[in-house]
C-alpha positions as CSV (number, residue, x, y, z in Angstrom):
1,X,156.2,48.3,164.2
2,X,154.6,51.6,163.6
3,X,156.3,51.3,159.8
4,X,154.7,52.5,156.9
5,X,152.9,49.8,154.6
6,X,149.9,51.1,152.2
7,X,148.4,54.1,151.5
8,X,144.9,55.6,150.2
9,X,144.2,58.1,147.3
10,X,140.5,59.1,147.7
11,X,138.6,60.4,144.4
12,X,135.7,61.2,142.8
13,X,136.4,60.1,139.4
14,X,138.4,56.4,139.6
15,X,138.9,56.1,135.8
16,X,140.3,59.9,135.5
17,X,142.5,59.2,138.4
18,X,143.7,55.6,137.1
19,X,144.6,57.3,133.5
20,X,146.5,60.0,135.5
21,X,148.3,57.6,138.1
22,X,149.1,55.2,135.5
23,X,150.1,57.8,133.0
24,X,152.4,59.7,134.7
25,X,154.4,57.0,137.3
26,X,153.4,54.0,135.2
27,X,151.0,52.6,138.1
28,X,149.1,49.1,137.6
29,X,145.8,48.9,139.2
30,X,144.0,45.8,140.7
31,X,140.0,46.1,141.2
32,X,139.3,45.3,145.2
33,X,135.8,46.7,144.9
34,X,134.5,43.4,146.0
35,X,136.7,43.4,149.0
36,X,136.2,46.7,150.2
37,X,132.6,47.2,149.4
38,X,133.1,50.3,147.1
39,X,135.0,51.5,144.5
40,X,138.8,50.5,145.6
41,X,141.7,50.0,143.4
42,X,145.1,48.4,144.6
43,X,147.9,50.2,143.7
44,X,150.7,48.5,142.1
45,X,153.5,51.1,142.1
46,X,156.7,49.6,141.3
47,X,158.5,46.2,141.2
48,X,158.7,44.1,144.5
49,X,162.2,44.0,144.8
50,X,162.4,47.9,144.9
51,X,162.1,50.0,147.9
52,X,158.3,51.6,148.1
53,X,155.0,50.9,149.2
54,X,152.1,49.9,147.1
55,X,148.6,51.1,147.7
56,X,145.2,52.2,146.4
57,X,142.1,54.4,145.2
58,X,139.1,54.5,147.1
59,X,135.9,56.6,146.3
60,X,136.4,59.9,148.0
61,X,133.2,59.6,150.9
62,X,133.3,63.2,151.4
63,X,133.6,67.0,150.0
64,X,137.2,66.6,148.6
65,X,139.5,69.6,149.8
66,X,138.8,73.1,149.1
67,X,141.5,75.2,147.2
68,X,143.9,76.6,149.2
69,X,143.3,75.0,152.0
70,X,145.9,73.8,154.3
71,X,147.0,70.7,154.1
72,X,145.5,68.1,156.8
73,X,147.0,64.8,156.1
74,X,149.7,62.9,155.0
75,X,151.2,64.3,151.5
76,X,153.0,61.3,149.4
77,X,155.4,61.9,147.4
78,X,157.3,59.7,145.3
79,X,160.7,59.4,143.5
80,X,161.0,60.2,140.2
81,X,164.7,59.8,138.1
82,X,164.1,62.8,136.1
83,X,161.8,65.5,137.6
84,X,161.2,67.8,134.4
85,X,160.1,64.9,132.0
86,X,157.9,63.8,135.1
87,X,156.7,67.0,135.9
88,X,155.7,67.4,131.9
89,X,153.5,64.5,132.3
90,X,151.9,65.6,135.2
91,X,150.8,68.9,133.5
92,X,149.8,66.7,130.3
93,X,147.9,64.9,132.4
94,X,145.8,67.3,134.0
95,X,148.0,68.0,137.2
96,X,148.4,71.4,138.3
97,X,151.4,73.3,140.3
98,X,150.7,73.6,143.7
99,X,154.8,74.3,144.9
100,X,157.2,74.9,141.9
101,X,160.5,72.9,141.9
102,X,162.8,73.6,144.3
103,X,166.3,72.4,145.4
104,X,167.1,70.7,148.6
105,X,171.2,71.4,148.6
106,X,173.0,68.5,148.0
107,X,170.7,66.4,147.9
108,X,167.5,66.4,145.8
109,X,164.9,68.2,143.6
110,X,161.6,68.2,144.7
111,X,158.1,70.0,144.4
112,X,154.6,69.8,145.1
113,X,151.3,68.9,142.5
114,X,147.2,68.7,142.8
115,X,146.2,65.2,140.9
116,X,143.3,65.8,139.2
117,X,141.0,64.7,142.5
118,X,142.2,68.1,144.2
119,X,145.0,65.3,146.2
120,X,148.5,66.9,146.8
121,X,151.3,64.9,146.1
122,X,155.2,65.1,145.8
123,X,157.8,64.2,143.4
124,X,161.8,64.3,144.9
125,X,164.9,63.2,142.1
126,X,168.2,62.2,144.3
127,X,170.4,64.7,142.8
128,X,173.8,65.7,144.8
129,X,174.4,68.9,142.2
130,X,170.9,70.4,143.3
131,X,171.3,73.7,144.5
């Protein structure tokens, strides 16, 4: 039972980071705020009848991570089907680099990205040819 089943993006700017979710994997948000008792966003990441989990923003309630830092927590990442177009939004968007594409032989492409929050976050296209 320990299965994976939401998950939490925390931000300082909930608009910025809804245009940027929604604009790059297509997100829908719902506002919980009432709910939760602050600024908190469901989530909506892809159709029910696809594998994936949906989850939310919620007002950061501390200093967000410093740059460079090592990572201590869980890093998302999600499935794209084409990694350059997706990666072109991210950039567009205001995402930034934070581990270039690289191939996992065999199997996948897959790389590493700051949101605009300071959040990293992955993005992995199935691709048996990757090498």
């Amino acid at each position: 039972m320990g299965r994976l089943v939401h998950f939490e993006i925390h931000v300082n700017d909930m608009d910025r980071a809804k245009t940027f979710y929604g604009e790059v994997f297509g997100w829908s948000f719902q506002d919980w705020s009432e709910y939760a008792g602050m600024p908190y966003f469901g989530a909506v990441t892809g159709n029910e009848d696809e594998p994936g989990i949906n989850g939310a923003l919620m007002k950061r309630q501390s200093a967000p991570p410093e740059t460079n830092q090592p990572l201590n927590g869980y890093a998302c990442t999600m499935g794209v089907e084409n990694y350059d177009l997706t990666e072109a939004k991210i950039l567009e968007n205001g995402g930034k680099v934070a581990l270039a594409k690289y191939a996992l032989p065999g199997m996948a492409w897959q790389g590493y990205y700051m949101d605009t929050e300071g959040n990293l976050f992955g993005i992995h296209q199935p691709d048996v040819d990757a090498k």
